[in-house]
N, CA and C atoms as a LAMMPS dump frame, in Angstrom:
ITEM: TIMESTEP
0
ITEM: NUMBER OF ATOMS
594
ITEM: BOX BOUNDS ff ff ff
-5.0000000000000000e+02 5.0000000000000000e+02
-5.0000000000000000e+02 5.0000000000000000e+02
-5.0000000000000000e+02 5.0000000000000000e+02
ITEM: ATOMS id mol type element x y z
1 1 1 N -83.459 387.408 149.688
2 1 2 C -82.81 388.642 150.096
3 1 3 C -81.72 388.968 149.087
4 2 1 N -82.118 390.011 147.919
5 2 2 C -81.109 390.383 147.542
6 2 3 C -80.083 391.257 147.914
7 3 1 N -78.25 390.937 147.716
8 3 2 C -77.872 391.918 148.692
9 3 3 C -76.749 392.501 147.124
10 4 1 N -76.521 393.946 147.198
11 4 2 C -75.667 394.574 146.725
12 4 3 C -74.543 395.018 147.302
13 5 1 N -73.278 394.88 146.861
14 5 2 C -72.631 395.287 147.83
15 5 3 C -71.123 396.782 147.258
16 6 1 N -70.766 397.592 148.051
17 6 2 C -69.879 398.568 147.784
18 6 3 C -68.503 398.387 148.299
19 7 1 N -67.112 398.316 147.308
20 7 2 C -65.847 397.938 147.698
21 7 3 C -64.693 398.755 146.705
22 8 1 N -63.898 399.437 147.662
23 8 2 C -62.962 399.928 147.133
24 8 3 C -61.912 399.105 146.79
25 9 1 N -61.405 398.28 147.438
26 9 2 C -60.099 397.962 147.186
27 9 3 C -60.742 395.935 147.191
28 10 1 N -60.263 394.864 148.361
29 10 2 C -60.439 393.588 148.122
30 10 3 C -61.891 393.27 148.505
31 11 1 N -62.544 393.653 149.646
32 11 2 C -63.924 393.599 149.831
33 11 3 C -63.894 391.813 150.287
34 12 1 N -63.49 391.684 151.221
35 12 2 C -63.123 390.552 152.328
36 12 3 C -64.442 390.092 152.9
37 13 1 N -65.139 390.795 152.825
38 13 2 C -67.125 391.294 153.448
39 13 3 C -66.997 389.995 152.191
40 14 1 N -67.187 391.281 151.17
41 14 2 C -67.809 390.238 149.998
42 14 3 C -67.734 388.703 149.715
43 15 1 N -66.389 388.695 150.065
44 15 2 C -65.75 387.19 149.815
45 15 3 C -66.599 386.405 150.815
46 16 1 N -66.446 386.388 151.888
47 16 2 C -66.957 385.424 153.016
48 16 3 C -68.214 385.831 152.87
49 17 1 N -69.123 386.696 152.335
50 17 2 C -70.438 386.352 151.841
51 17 3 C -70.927 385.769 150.875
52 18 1 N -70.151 386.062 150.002
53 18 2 C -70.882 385.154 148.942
54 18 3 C -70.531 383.727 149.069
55 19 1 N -68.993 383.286 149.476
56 19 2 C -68.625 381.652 150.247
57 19 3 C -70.116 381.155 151.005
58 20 1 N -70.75 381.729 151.612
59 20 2 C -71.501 381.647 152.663
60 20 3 C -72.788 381.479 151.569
61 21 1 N -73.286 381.964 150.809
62 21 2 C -74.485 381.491 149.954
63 21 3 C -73.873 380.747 149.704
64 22 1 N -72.663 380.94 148.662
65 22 2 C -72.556 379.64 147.507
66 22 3 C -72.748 378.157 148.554
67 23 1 N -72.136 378.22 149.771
68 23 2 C -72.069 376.828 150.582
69 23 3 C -73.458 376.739 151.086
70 24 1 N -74.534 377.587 150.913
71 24 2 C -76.164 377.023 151.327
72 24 3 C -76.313 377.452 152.451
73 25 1 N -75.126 378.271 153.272
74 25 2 C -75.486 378.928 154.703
75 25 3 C -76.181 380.506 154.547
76 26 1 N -76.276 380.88 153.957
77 26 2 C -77.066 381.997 154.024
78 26 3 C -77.857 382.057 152.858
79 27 1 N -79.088 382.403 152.925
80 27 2 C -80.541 382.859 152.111
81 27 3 C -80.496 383.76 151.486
82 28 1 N -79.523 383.965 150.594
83 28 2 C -79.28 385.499 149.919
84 28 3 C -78.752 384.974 148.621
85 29 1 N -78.973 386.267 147.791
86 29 2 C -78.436 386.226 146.195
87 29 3 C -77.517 388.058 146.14
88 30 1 N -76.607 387.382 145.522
89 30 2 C -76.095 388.82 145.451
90 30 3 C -76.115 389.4 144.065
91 31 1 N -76.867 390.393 143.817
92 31 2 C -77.117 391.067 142.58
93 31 3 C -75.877 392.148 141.795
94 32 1 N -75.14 392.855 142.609
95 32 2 C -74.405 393.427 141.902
96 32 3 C -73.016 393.982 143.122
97 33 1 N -72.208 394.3 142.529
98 33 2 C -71.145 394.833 143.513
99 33 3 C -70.582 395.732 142.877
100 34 1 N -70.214 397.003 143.2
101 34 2 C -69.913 398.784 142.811
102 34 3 C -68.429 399.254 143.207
103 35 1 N -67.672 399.622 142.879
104 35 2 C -66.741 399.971 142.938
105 35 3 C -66.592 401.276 142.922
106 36 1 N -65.616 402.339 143.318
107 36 2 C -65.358 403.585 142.998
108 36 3 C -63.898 403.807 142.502
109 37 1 N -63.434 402.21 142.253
110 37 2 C -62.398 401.697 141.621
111 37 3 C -62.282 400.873 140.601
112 38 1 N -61.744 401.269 139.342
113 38 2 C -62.124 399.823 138.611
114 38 3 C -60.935 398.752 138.556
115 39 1 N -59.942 399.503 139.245
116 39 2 C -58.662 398.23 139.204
117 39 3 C -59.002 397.585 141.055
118 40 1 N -60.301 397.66 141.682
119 40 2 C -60.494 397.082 142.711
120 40 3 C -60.107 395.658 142.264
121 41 1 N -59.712 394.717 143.251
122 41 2 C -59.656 393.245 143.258
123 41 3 C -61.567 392.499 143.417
124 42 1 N -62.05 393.667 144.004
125 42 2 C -62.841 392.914 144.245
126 42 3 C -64.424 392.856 143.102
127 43 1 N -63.658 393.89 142.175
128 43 2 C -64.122 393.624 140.659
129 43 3 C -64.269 392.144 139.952
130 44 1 N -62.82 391.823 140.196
131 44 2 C -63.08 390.934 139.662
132 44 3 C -63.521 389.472 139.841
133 45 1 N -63.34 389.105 141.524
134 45 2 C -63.741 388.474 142.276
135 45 3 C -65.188 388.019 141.672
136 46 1 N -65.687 389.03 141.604
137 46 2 C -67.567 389.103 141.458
138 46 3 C -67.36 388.823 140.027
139 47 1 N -67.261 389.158 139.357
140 47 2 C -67.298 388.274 137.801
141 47 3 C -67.022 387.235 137.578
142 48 1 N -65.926 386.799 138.233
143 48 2 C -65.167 385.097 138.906
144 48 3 C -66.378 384.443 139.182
145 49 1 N -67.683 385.32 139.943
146 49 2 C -68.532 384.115 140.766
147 49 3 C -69.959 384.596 139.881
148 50 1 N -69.91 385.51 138.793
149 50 2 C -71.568 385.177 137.996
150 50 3 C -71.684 386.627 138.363
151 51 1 N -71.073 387.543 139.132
152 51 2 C -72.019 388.593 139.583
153 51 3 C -71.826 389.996 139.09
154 52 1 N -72.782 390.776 138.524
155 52 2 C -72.858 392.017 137.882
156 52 3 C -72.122 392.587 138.339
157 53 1 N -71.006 393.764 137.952
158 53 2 C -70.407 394.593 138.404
159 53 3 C -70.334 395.769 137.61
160 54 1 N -70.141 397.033 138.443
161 54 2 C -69.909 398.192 137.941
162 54 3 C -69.406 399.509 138.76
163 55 1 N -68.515 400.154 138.056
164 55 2 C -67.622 401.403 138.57
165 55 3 C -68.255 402.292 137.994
166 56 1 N -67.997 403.38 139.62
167 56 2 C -68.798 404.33 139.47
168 56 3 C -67.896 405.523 140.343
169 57 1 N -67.159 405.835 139.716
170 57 2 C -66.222 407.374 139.938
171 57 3 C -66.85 408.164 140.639
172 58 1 N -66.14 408.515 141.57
173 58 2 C -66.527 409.369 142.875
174 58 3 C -66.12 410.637 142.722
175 59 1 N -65.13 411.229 142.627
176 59 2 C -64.223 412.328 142.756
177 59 3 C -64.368 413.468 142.329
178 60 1 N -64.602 413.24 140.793
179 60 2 C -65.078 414.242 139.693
180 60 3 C -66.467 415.022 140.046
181 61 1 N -67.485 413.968 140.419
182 61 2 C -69.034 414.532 140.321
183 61 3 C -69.171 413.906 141.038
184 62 1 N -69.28 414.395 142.514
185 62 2 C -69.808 413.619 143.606
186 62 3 C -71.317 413.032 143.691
187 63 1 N -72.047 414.332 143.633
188 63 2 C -73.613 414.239 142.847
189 63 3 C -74.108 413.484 142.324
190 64 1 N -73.512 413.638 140.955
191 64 2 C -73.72 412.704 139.776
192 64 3 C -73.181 411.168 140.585
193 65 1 N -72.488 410.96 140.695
194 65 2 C -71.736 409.662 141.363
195 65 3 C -73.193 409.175 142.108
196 66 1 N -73.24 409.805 143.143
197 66 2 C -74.329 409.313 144.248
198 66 3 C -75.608 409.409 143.309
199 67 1 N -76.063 410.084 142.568
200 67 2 C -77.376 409.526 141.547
201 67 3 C -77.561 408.379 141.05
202 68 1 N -75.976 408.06 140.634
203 68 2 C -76.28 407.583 139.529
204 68 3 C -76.159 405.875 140.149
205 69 1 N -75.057 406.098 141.261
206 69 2 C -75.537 404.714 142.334
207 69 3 C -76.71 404.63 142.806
208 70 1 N -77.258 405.043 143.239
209 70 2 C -78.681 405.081 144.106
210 70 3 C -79.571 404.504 142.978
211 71 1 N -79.149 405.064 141.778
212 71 2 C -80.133 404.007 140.756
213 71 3 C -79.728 402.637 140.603
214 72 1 N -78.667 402.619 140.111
215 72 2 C -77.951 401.363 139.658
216 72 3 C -78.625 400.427 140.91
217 73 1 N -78.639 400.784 142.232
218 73 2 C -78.726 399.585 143.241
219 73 3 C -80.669 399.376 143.729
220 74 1 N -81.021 400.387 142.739
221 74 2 C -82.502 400.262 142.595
222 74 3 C -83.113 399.44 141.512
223 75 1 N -82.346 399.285 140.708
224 75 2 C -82.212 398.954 139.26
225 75 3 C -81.632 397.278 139.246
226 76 1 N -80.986 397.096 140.438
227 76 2 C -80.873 395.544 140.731
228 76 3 C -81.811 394.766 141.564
229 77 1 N -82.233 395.998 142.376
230 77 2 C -83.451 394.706 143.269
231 77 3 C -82.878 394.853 144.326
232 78 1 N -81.532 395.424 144.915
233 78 2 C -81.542 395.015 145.735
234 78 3 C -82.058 395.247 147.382
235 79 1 N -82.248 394.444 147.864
236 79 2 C -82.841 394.533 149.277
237 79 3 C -81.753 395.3 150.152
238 80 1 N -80.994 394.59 150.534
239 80 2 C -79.639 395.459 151.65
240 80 3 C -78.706 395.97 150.84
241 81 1 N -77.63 397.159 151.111
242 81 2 C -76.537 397.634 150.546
243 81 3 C -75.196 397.133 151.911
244 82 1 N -74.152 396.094 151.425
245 82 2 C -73.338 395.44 152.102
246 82 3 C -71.818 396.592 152.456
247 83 1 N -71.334 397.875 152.741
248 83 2 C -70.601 398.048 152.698
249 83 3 C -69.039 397.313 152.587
250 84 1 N -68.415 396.889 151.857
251 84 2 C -67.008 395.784 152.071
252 84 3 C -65.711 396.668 152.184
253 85 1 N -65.466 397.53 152.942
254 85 2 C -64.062 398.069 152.445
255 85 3 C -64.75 399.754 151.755
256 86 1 N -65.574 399.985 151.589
257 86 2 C -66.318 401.248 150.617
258 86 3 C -65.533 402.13 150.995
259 87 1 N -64.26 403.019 150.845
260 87 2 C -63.936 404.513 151.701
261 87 3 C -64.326 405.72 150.928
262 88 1 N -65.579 405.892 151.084
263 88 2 C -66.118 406.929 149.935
264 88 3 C -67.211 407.288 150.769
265 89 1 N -67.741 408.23 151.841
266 89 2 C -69.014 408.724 152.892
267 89 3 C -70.333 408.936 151.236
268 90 1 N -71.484 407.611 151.851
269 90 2 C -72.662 407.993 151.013
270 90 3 C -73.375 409.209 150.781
271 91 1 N -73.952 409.666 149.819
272 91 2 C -74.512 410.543 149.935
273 91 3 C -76.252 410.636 149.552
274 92 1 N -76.781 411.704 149.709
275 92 2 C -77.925 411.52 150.06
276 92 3 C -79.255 410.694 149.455
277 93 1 N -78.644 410.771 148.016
278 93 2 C -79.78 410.217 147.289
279 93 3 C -79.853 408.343 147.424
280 94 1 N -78.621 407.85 147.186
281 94 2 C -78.308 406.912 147.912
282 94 3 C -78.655 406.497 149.803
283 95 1 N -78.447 407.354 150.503
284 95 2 C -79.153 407.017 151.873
285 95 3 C -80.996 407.135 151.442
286 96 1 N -81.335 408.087 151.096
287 96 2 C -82.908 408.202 150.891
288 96 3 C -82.984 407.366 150.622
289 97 1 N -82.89 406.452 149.204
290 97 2 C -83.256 405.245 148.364
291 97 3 C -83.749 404.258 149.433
292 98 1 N -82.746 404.236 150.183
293 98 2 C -82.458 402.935 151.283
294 98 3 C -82.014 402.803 152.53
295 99 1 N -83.209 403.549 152.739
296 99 2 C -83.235 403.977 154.628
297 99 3 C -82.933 402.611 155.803
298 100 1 N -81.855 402.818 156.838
299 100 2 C -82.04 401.254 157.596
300 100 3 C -81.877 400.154 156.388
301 101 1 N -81.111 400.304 155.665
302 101 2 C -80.776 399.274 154.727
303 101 3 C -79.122 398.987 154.02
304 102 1 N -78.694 399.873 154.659
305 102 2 C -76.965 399.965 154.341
306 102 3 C -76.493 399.389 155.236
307 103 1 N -75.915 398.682 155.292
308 103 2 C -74.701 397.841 156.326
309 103 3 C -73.092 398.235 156.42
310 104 1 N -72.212 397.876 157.277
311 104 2 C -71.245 398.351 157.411
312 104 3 C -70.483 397.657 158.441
313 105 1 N -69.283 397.392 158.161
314 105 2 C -68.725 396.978 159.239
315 105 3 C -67.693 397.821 159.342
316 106 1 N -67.068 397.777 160.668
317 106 2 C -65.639 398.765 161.578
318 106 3 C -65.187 398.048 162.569
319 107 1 N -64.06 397.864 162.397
320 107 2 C -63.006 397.07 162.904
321 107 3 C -62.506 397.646 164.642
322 108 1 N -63.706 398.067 165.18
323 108 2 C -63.4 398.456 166.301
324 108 3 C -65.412 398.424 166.849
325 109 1 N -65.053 398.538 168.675
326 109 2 C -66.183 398.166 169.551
327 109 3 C -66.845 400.129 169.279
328 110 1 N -67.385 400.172 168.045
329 110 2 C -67.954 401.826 168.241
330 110 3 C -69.268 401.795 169.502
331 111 1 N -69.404 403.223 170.126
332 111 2 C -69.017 404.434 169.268
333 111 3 C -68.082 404.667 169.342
334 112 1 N -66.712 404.002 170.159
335 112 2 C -65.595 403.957 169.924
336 112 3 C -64.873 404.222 168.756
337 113 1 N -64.072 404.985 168.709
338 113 2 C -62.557 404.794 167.323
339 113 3 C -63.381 404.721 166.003
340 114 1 N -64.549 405.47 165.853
341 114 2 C -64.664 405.86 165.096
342 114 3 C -64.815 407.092 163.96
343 115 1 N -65.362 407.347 162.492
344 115 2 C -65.163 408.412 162.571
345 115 3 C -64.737 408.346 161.037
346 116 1 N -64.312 410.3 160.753
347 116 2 C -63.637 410.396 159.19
348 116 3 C -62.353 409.906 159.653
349 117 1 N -61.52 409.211 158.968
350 117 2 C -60.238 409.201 159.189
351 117 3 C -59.679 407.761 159.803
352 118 1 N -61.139 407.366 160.469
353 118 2 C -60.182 406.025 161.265
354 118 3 C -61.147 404.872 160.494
355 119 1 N -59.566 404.189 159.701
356 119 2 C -59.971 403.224 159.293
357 119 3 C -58.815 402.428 159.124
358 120 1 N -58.556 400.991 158.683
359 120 2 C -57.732 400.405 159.066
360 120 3 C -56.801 399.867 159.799
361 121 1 N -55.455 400.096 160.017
362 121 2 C -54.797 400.139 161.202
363 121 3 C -54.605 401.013 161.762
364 122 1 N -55.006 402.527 161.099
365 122 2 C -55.021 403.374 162.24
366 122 3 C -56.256 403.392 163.725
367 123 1 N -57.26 402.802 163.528
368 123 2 C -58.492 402.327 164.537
369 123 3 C -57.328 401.192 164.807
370 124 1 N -56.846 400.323 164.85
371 124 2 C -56.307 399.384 166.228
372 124 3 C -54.782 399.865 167.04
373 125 1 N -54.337 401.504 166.071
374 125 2 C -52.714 402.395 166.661
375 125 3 C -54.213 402.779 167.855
376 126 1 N -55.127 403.7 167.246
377 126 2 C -55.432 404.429 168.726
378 126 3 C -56.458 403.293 169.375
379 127 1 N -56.452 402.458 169.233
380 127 2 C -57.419 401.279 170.871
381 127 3 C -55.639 400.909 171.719
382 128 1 N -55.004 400.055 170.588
383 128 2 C -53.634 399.818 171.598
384 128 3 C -53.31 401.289 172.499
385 129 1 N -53.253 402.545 171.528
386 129 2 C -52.437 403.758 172.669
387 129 3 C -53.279 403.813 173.777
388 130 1 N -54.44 403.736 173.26
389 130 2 C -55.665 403.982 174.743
390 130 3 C -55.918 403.101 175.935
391 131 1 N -54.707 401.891 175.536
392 131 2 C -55.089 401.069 176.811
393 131 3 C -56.05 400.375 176.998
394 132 1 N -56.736 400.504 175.859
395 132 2 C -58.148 399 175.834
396 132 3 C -57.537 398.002 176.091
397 133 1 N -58.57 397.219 176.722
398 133 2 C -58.457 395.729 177.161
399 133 3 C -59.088 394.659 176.007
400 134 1 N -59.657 395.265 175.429
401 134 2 C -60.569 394.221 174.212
402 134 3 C -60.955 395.696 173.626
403 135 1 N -61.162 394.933 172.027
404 135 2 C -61.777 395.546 170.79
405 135 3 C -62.86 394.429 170.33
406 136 1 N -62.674 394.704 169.114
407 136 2 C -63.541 393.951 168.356
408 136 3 C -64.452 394.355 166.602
409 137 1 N -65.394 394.008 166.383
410 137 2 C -66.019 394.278 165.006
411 137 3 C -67.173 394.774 165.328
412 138 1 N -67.656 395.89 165.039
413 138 2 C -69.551 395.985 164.858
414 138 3 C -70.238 396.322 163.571
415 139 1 N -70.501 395.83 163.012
416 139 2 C -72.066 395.744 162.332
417 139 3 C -72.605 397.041 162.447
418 140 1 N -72.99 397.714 161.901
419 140 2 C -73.993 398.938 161.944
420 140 3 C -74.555 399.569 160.793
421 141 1 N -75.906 400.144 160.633
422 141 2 C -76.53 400.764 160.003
423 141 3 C -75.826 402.259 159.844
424 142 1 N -75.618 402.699 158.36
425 142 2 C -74.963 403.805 157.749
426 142 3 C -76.058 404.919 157.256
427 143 1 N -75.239 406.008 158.036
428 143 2 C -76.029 407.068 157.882
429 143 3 C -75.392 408.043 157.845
430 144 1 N -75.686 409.458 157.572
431 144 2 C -74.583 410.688 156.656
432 144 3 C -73.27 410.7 157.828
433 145 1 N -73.35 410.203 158.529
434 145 2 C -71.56 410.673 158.946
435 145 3 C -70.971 409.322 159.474
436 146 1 N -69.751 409.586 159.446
437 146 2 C -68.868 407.934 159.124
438 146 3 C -68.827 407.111 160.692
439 147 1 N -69.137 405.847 160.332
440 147 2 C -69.652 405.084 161.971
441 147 3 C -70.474 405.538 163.153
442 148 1 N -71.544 405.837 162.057
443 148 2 C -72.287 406.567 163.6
444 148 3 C -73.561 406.496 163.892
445 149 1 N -74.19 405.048 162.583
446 149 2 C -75.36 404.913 162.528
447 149 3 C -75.812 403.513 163.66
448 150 1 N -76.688 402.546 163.544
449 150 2 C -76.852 402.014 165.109
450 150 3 C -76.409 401.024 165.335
451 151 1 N -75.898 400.28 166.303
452 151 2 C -75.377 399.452 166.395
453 151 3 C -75.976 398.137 166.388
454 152 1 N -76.102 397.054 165.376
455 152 2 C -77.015 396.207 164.844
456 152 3 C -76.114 394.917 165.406
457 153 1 N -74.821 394.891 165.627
458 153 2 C -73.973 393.765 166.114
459 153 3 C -72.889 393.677 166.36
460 154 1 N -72.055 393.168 167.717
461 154 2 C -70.763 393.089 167.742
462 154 3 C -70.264 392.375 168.479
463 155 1 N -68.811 391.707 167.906
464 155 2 C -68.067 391.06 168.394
465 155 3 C -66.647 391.077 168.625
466 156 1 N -66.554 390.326 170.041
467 156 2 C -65.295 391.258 170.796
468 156 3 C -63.824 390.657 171.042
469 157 1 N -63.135 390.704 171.373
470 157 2 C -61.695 390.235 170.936
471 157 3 C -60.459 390.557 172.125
472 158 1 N -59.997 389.717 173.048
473 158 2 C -59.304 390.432 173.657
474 158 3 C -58.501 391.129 173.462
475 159 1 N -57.396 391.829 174.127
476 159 2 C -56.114 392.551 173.875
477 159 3 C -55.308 392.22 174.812
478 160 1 N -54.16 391.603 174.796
479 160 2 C -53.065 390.931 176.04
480 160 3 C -52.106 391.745 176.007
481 161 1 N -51.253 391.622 177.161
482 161 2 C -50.543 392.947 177.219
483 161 3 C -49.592 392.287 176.063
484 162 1 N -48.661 393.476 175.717
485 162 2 C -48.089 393.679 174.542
486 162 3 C -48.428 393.671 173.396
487 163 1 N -49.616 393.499 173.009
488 163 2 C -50.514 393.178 171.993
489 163 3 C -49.617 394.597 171.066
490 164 1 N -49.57 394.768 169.928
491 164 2 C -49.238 395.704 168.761
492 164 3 C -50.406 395.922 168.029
493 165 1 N -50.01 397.303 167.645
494 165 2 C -51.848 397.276 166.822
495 165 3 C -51.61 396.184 165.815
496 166 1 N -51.094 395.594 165.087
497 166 2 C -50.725 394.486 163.797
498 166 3 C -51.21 392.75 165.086
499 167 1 N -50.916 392.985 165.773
500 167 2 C -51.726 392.03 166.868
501 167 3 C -52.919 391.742 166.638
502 168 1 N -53.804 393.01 166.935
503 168 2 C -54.917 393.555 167.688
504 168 3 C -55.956 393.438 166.201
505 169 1 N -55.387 394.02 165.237
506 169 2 C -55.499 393.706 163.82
507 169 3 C -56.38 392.109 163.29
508 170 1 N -55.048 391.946 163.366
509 170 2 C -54.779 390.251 163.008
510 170 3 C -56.294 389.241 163.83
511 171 1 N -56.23 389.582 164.791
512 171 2 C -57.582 389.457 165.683
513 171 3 C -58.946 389.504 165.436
514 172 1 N -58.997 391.215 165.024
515 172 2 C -60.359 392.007 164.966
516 172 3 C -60.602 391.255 163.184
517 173 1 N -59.331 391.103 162.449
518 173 2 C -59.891 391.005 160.971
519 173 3 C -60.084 389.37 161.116
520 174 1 N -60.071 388.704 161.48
521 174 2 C -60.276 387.623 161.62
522 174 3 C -61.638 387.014 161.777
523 175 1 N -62.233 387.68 163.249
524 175 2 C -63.515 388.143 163.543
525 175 3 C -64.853 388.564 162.456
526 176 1 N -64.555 389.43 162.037
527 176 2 C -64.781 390.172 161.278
528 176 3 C -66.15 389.444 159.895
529 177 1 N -65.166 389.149 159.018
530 177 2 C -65.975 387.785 158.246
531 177 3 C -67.634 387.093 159.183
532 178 1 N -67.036 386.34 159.91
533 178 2 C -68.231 385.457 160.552
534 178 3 C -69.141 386.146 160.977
535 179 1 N -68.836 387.457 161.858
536 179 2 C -69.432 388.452 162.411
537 179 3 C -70.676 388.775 161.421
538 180 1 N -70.381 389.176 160.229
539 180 2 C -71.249 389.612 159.35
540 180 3 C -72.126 388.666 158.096
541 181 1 N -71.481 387.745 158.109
542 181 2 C -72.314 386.572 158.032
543 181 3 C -73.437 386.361 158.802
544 182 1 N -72.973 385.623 159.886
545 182 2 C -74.101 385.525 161.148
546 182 3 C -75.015 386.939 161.111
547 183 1 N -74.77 387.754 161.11
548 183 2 C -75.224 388.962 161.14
549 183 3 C -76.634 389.092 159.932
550 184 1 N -76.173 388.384 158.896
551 184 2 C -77.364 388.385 157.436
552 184 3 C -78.027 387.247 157.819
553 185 1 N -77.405 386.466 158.411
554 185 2 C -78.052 384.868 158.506
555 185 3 C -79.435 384.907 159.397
556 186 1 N -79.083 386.212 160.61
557 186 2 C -79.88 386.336 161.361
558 186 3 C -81.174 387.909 160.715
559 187 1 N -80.773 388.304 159.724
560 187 2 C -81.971 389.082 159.216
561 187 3 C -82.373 388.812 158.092
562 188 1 N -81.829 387.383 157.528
563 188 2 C -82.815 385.88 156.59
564 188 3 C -83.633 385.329 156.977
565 189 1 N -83.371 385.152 158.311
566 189 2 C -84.206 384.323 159.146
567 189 3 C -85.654 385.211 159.958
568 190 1 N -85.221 386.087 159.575
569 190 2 C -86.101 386.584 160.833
570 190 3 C -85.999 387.188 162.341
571 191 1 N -85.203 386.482 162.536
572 191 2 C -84.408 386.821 163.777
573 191 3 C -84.025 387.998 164.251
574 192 1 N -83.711 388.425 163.095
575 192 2 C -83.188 390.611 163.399
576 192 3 C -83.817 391.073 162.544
577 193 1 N -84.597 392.199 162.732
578 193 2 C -85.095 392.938 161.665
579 193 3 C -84.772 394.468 162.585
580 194 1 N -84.281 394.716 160.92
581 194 2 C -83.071 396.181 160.877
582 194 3 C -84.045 397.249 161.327
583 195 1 N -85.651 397.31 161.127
584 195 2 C -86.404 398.605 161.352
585 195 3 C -86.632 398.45 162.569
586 196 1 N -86.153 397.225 163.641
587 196 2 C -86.616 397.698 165.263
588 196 3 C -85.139 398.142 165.853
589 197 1 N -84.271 398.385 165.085
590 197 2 C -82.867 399.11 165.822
591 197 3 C -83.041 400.757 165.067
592 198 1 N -81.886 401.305 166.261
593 198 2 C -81.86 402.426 166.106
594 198 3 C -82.8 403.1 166.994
């Protein structure tokens, strides 16, 4: 299973995945990792561990951008696209390429708190204002609008009273990692296959 993966800034996904091959727990090779940053951390991470990298500017030529990814991650082989941190909404030529094959994680129990706009600690300000009792991480398949493709896995996290979103945080990102591990481990194996969701 080759996996490619997309990261703006540290790409925390990435890290605890590739830990997870390199230690023999997961059945995967990771072919390349994309940036829409080139002073990302998680540039260099992936060169640290053997693995192709390349930036690919968003802003200027959105178009062009999304072409010219959709090749690049055709052009590696790879099997799944790993979202790590990506804050850049895919676009089409890139979704076509690789239908039911983009991954993603969100730091909240969607279809909950999700969405344009909620990402980071602002998804655990509005679960604390709302009075949730538990959050958590899900796993999901990416498709043209932000957290809203199917829900492939999740795991949940309480919330005690007084909890602060930096609490609630601290929690869900914790989670998070293993979540999506287990998550590949189980569509290496056999166990989940991404074309019977949704």
């Amino acid at each position: 299973m080759n996996l490619a993966f997309l990261a703006s800034n540290n790409g925390s996904g990435l890290r605890a995945i590739v830990a997870a091959i390199e230690a023999g727990d997961l059945a995967a090779h990771p072919v390349l990792v994309v940036s829409n940053r080139k002073a990302a951390p998680a540039l260099a991470f992936a060169r640290d561990h053997g693995i192709e990298t390349l930036v690919i500017p968003t802003t200027a030529d959105p178009d062009g951008a999304d072409a010219r990814l959709a090749t690049a991650l055709r052009d590696a082989g790879a099997d799944l696209i790993i979202l790590s941190g990506y804050l850049r909404k895919l676009g089409p030529a890139t979704l076509n390429a690789f239908p039911g094959q983009i991954l993603n994680i969100h730091p909240a129990l969607l279809p909950k708190y999700g969405g344009q706009g909620m990402y980071g600690r602002r998804v655990h300000e509005a679960v604390v204002a709302a009075g949730e009792r538990e959050s958590g991480a899900t796993v999901h398949l990416v498709d043209d609008q932000y957290d809203h493709g199917a829900v492939v896995a999740q795991a949940r996290v309480p919330i005690e009273p007084g909890d602060t979103a930096a609490d609630v945080e601290k929690r869900v990102t914790t989670t998070e990692p293993g979540l999506f591990v287990q998550t590949l481990q189980c569509i290496a194996t056999g166990k989940l296959r991404l074309s019977e969701i949704g």
